[in-house]
VOVEX-953476 format. One record per atom (N, C-alpha, C): residue number from 1; atom name; z, y, x. Coordinates in steps of 0.001 Angstrom, whole numbers, plus 524288, in hexadecimal, padded with zeros to 5 digits. Example, Ala and Ser with C-alpha at 12.3 -4.5 7.8 and 13.67 -1.06 7.14 Angstrom:
{r 1,"N",{81E78,7E9C6,83386}}
{r 1,"CA",{81E78,7EE6C,8300C}}
{r 1,"C",{81E78,7F31C,83390}}
{r 2,"N",{81BA8,7F736,83232}}
{r 2,"CA",{81BE4,7FBDC,83566}}
{r 2,"C",{81EBE,8001E,83264}}
***
This chain:
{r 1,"N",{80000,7FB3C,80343}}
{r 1,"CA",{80000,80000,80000}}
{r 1,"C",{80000,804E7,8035C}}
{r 2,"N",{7FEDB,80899,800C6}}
{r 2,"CA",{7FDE3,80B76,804C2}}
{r 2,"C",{80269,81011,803F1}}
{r 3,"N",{80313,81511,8081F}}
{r 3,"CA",{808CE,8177A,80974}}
{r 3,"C",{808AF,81B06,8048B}}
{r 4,"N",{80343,81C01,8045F}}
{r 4,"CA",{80476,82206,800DC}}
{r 4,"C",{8014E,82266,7FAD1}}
{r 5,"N",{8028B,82589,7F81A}}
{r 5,"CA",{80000,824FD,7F37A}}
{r 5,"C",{7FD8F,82A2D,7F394}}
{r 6,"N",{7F73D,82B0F,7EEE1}}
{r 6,"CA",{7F558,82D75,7ED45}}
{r 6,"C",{7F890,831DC,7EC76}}
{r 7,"N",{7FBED,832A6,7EA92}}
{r 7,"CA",{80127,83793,7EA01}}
{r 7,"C",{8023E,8398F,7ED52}}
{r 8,"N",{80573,836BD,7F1C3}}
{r 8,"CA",{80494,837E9,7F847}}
{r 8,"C",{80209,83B80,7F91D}}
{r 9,"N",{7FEED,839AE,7FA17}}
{r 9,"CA",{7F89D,83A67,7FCBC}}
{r 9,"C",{7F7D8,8424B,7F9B4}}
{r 10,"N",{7F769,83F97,7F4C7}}
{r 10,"CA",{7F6AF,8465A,7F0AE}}
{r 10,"C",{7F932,84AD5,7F23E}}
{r 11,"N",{7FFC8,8482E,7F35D}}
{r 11,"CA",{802D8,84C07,7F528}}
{r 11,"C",{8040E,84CF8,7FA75}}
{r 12,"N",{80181,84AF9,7FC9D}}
{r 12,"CA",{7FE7B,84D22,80287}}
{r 12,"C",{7FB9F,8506C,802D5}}
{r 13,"N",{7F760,84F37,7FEEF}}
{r 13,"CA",{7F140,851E2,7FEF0}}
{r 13,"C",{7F51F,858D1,7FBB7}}
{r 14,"N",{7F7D4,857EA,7F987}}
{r 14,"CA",{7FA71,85BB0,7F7F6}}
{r 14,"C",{7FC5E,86123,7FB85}}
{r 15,"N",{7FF20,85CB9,7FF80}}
{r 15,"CA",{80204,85EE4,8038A}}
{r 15,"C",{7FDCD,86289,806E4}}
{r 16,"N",{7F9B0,860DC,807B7}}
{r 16,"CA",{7F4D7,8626E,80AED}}
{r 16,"C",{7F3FE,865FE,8081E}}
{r 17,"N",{7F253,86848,80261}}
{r 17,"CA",{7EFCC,8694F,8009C}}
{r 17,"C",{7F2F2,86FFD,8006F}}
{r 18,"N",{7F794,86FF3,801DE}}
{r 18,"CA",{7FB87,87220,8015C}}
{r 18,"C",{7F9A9,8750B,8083F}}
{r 19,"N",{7FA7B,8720E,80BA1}}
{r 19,"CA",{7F8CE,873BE,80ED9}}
{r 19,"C",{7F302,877BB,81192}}
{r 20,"N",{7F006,87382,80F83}}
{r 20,"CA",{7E920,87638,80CD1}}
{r 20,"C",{7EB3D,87C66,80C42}}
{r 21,"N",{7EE0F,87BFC,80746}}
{r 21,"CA",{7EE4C,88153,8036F}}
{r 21,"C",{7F299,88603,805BF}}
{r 22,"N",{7F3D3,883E9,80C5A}}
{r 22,"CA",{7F666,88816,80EBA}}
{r 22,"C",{7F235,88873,8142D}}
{r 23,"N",{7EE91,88789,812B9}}
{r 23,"CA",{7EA2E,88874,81A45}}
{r 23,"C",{7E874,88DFE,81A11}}
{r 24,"N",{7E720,88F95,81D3A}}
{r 24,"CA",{7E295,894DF,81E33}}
{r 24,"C",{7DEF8,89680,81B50}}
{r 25,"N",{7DB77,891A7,81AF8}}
{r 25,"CA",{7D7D8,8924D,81892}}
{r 25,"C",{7D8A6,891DC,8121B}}
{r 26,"N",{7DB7E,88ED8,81018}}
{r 26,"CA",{7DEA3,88FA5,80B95}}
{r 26,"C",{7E04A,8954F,809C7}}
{r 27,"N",{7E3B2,89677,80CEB}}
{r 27,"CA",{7E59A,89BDE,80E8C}}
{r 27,"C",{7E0AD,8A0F0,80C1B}}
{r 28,"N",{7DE62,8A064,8110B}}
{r 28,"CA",{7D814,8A496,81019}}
{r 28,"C",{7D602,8A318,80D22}}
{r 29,"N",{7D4BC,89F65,80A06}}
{r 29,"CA",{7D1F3,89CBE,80513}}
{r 29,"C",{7D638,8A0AD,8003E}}
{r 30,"N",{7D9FA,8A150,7FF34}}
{r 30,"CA",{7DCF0,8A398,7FAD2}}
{r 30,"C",{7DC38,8AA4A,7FA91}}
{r 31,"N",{7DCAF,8ABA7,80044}}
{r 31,"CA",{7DC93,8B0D8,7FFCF}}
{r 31,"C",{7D710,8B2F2,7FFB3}}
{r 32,"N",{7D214,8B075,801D8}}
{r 32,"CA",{7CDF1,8B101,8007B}}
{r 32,"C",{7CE10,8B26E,7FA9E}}
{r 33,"N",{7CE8F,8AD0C,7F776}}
{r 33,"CA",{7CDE4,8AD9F,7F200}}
{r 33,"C",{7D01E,8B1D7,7EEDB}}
{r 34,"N",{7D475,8B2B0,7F1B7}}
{r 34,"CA",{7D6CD,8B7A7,7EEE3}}
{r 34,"C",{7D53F,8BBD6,7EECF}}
{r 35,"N",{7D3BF,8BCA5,7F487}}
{r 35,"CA",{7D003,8C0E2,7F54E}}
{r 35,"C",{7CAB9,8C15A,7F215}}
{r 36,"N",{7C8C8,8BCBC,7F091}}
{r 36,"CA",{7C420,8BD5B,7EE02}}
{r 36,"C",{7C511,8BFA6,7E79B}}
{r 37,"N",{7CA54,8BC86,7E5A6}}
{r 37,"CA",{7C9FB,8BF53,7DFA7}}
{r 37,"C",{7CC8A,8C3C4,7DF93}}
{r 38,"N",{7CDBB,8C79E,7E373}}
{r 38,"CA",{7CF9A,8CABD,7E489}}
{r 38,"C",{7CADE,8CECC,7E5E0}}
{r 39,"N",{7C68E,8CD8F,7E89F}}
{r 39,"CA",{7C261,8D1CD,7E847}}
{r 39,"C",{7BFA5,8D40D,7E463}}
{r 40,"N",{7C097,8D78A,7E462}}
{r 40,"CA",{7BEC8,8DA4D,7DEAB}}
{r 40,"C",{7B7C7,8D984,7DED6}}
{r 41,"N",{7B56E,8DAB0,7E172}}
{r 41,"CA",{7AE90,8D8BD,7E2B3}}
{r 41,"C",{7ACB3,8D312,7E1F0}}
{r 42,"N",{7B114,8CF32,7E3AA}}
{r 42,"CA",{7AF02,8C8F0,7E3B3}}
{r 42,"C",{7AF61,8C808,7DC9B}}
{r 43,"N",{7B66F,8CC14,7DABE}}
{r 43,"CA",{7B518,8C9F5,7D522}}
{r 43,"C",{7B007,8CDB0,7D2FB}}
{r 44,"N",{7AFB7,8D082,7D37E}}
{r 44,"CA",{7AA32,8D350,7D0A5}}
{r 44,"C",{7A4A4,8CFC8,7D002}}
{r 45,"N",{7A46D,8CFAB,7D3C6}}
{r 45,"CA",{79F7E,8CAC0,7D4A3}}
{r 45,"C",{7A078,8C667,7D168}}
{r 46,"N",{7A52F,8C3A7,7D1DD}}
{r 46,"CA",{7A62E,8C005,7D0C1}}
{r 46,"C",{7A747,8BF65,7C9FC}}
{r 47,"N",{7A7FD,8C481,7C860}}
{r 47,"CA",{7A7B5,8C674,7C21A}}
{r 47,"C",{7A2A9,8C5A2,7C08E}}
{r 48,"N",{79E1C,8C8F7,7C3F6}}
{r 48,"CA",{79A80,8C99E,7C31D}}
{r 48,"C",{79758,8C45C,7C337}}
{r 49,"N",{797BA,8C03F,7C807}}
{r 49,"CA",{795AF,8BAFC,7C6CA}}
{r 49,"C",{794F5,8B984,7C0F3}}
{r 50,"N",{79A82,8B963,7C137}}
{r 50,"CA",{79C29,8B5B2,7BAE6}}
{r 50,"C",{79A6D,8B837,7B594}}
{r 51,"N",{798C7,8BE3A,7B4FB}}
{r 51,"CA",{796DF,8BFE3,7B15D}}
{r 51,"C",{79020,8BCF5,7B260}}
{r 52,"N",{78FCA,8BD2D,7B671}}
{r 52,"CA",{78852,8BBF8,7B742}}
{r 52,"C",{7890D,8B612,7B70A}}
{r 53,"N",{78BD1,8B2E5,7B5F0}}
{r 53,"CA",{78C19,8AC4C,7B73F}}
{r 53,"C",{78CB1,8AC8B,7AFF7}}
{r 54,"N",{79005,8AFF0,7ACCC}}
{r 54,"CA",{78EA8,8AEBD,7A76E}}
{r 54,"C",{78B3F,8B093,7A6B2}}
{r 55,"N",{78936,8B5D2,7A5CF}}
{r 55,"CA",{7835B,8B6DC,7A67C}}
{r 55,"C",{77EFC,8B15E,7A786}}
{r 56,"N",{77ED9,8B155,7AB5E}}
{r 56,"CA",{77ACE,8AB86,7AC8C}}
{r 56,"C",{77C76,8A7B2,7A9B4}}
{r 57,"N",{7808D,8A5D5,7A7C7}}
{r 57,"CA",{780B8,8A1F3,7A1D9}}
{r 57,"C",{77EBC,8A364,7A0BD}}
{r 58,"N",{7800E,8A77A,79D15}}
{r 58,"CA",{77C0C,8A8EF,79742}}
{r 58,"C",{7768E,8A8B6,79851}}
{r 59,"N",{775BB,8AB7A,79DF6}}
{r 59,"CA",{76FD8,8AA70,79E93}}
{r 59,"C",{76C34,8A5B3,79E1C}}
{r 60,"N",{76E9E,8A366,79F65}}
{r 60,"CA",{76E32,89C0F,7A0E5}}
{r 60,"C",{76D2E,89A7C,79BBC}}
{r 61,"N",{77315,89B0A,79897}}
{r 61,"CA",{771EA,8995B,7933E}}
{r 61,"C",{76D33,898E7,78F01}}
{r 62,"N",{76D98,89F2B,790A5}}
{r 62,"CA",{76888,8A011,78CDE}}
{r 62,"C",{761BC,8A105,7902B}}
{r 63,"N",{76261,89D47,7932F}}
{r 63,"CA",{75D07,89D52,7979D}}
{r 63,"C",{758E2,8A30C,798D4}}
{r 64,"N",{75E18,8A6E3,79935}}
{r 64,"CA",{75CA0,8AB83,79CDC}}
{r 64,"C",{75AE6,8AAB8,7A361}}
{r 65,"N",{755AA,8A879,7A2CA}}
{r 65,"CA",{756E7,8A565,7A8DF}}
{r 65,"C",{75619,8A981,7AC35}}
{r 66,"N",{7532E,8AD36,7AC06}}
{r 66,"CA",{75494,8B3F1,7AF2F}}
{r 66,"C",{756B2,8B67F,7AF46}}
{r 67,"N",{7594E,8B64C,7ACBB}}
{r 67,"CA",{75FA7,8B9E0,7AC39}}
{r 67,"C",{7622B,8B5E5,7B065}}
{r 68,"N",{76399,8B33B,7AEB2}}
{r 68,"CA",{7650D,8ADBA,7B275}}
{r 68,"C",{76450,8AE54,7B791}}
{r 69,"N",{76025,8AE27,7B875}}
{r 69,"CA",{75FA5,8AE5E,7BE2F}}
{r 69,"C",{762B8,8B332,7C07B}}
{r 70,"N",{760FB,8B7A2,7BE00}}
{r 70,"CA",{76383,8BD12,7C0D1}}
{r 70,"C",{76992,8BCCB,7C118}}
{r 71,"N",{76BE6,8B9BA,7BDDE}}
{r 71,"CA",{7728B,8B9E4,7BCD4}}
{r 71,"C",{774C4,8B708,7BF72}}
{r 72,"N",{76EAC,8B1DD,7C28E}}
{r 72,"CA",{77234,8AED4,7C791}}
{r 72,"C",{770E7,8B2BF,7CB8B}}
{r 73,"N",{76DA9,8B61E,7CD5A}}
{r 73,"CA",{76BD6,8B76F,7D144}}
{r 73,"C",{770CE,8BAFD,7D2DA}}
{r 74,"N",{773AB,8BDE2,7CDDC}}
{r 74,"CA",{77631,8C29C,7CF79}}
{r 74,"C",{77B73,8BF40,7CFFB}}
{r 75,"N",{77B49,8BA8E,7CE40}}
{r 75,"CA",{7809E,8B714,7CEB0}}
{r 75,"C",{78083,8B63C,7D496}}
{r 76,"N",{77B87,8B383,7D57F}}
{r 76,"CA",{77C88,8B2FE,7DC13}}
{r 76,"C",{77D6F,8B6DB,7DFB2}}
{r 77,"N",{77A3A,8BC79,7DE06}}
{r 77,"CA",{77BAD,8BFBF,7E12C}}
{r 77,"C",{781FD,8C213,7E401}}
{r 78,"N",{783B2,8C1F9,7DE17}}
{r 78,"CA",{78B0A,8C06E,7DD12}}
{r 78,"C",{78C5F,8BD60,7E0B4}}
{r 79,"N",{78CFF,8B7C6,7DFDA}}
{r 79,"CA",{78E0C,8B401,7E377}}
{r 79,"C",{78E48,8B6B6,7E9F4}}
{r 80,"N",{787E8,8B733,7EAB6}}
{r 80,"CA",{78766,8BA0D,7EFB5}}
{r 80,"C",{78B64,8BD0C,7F209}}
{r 81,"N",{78C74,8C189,7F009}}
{r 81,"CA",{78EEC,8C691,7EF73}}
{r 81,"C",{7947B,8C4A3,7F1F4}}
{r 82,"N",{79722,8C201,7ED5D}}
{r 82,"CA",{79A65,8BEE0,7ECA4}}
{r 82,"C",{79BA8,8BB0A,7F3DA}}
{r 83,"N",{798FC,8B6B9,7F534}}
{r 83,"CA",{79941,8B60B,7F8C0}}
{r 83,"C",{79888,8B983,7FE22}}
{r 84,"N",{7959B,8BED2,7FD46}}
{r 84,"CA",{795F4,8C291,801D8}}
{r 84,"C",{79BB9,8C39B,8037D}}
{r 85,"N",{79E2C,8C641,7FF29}}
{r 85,"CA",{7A435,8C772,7FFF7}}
{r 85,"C",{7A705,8C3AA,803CB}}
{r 86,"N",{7A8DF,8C735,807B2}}
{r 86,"CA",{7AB4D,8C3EE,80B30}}
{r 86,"C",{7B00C,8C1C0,8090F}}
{r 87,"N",{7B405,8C1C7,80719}}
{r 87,"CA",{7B804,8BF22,805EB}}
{r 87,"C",{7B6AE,8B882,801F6}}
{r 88,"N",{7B218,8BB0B,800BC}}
{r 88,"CA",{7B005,8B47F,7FE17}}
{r 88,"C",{7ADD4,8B2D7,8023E}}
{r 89,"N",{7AD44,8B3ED,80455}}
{r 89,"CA",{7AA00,8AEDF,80BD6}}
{r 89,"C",{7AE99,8ACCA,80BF7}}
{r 90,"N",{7B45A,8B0A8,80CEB}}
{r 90,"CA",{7B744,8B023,80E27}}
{r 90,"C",{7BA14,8AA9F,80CCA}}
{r 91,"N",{7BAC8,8AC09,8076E}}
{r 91,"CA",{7BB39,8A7E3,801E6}}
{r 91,"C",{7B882,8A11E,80202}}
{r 92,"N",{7B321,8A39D,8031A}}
{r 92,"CA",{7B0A8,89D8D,802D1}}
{r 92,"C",{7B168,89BDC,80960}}
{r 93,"N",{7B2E8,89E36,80BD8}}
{r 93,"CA",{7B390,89CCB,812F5}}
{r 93,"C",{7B98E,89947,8123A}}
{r 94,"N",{7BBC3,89B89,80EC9}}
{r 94,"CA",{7C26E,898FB,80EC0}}
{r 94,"C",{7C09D,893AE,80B4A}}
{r 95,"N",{7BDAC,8952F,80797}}
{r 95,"CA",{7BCCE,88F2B,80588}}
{r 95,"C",{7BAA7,88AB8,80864}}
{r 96,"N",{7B83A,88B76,80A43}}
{r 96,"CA",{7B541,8888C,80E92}}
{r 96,"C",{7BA97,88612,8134D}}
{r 97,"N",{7BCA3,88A74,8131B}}
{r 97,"CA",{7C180,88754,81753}}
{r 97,"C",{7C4DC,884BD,81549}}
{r 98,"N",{7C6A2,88646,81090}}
{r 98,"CA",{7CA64,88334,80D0E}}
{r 98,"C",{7C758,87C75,80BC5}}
{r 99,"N",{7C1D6,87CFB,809DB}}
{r 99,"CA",{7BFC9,878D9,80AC6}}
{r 99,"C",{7BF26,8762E,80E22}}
{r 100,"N",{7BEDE,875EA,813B0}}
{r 100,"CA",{7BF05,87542,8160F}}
{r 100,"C",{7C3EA,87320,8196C}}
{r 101,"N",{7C754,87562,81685}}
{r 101,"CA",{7CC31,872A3,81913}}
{r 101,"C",{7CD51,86E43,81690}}
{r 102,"N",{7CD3A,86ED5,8111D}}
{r 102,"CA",{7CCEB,86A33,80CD2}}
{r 102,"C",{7C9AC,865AC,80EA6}}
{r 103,"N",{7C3BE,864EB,80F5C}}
{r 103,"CA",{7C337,8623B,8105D}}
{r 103,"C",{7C371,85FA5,816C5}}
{r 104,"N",{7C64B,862A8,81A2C}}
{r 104,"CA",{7C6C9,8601B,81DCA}}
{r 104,"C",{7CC8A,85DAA,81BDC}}
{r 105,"N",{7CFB6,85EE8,81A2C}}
{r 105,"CA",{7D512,859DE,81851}}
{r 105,"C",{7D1EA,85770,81527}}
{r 106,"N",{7D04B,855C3,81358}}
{r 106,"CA",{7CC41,8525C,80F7F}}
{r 106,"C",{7CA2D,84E69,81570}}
{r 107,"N",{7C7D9,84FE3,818BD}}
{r 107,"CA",{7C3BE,84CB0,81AB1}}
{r 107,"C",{7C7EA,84B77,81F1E}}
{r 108,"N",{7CBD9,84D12,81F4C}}
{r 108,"CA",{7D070,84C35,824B2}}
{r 108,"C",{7D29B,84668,820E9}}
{r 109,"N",{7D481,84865,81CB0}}
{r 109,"CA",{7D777,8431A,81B4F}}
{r 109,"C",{7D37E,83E50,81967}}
{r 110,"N",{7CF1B,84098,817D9}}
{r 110,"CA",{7CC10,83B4A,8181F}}
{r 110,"C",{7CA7A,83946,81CAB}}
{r 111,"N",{7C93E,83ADB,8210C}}
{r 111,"CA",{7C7B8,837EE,82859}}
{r 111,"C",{7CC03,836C6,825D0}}
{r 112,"N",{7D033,837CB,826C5}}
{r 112,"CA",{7D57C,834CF,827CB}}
{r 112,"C",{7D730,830BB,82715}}
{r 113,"N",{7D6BF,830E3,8204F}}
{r 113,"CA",{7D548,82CD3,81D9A}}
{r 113,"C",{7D36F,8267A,81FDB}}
{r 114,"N",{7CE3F,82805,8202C}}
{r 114,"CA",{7CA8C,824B7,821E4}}
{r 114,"C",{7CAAD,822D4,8281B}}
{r 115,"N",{7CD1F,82649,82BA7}}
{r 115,"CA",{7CD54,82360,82E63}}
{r 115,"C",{7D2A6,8202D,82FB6}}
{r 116,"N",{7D70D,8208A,82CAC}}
{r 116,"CA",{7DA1F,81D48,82BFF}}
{r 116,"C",{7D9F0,81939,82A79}}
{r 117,"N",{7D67C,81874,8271E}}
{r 117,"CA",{7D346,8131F,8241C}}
{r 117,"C",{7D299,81186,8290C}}
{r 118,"N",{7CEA0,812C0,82A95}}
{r 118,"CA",{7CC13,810D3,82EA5}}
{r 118,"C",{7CF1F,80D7E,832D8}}
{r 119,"N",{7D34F,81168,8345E}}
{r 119,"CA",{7D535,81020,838EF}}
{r 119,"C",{7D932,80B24,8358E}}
{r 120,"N",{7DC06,80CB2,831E0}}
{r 120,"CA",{7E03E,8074F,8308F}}
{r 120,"C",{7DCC8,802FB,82E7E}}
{r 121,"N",{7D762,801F8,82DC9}}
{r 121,"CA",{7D567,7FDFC,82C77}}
{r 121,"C",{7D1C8,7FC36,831E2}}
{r 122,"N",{7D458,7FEDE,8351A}}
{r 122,"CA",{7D300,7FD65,83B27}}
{r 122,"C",{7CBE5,7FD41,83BDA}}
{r 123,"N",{7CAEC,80135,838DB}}
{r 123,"CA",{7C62A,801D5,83984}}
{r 123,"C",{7C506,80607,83EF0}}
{r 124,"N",{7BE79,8096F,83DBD}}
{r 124,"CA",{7BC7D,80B2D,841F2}}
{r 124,"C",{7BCEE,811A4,840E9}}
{r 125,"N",{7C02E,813A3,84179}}
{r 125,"CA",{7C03C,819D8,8412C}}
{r 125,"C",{7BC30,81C17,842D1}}
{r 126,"N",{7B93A,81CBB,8471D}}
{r 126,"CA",{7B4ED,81ED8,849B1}}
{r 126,"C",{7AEB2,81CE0,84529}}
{r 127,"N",{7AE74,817B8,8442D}}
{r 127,"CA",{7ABB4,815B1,841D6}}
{r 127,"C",{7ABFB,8163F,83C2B}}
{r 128,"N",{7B0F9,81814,83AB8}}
{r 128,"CA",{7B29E,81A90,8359C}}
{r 128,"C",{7B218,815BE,83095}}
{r 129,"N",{7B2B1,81058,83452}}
{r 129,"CA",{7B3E7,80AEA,8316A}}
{r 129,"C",{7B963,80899,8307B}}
{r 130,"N",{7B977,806B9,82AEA}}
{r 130,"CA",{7BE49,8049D,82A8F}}
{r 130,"C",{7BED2,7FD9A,82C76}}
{r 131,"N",{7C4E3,7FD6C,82C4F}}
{r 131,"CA",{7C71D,7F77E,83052}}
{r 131,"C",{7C268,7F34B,82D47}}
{r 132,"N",{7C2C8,7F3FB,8293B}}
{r 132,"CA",{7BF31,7EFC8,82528}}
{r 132,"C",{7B9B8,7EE9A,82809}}
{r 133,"N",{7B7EC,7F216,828BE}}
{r 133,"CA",{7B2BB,7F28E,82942}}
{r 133,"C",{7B13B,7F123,82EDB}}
{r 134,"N",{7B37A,7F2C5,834C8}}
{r 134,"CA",{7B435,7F34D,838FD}}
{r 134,"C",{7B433,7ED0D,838AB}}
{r 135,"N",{7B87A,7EA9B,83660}}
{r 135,"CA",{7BA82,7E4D1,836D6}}
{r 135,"C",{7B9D8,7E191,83448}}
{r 136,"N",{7B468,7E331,83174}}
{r 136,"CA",{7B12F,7DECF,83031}}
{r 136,"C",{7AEEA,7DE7A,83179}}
{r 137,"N",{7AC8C,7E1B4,83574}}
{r 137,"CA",{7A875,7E114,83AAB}}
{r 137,"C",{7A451,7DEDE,83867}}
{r 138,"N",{79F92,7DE2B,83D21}}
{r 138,"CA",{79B5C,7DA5C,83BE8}}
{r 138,"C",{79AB0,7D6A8,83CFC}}
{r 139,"N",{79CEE,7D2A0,83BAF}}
{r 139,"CA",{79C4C,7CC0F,83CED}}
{r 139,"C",{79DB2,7CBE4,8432B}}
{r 140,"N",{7A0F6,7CF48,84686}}
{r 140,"CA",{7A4B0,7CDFA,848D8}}
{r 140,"C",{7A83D,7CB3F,84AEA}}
{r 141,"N",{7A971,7C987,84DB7}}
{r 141,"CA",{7ADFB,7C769,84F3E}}
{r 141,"C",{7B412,7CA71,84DF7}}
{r 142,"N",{7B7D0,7C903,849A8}}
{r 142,"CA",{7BC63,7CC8E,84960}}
{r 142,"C",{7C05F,7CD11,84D2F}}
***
């Protein structure tokens, strides 16, 4: 049987997660955001999107397909605009690190994982084979 249970394990992933949510980049990821609903220009735009995103429903709906087009064009221009502002680089630069940290504990505890398999089923770590497989060899001598 084995030492630990699914619960364990959760309230580990807990413990980490706790940790995660005190890093740097965590850190600059919050105050970014704050900063963003805090700029009076990002919400303007960002008013203005969402009036032109219902706009383009209705357009859609009722197969205004030229109206349409112009209400994505000035939507993207938005967007654009929108991503110029430096504090949103800023914003999507912290996301990227926050992601990034995530999935490196993600891909740390899975190697880990796996090569524990490996190694307690006296398999080939380098070869990234388990004991099973290694030691059933090919018609071999055991």
């Amino acid at each position: 049987m084995g030492k630990y249970t699914k619960t364990d394990i959760l309230n580990k992933a807990d413990e980490l997660a706790k940790m995660i949510a005190e890093t740097e980049e965590v850190d600059f990821f919050k105050k970014a955001e704050a900063q963003i609903n805090e700029n009076q220009r990002v919400r303007e735009l960002i008013a203005s999107m969402k009036s032109l995103q219902k706009q383009a429903v209705n357009f859609q709906h009722y197969g205004k397909t030229e109206a349409l087009k112009m209400v994505e064009a000035k939507i993207e221009a938005i967007e654009q605009e929108i991503d110029e502002i430096p504090i949103v680089q800023e914003f999507k630069q912290s996301q990227v690190d926050v992601n990034d940290l995530l999935q490196m504990v993600a891909s740390s505890v899975s190697n880990t994982v796996t090569d524990i398999i490996i190694e307690s089923t006296g398999g080939d770590v380098l070869r990234g084979e388990t004991g099973s497989k290694v030691n059933s060899g090919s018609g071999g001598c055991h």
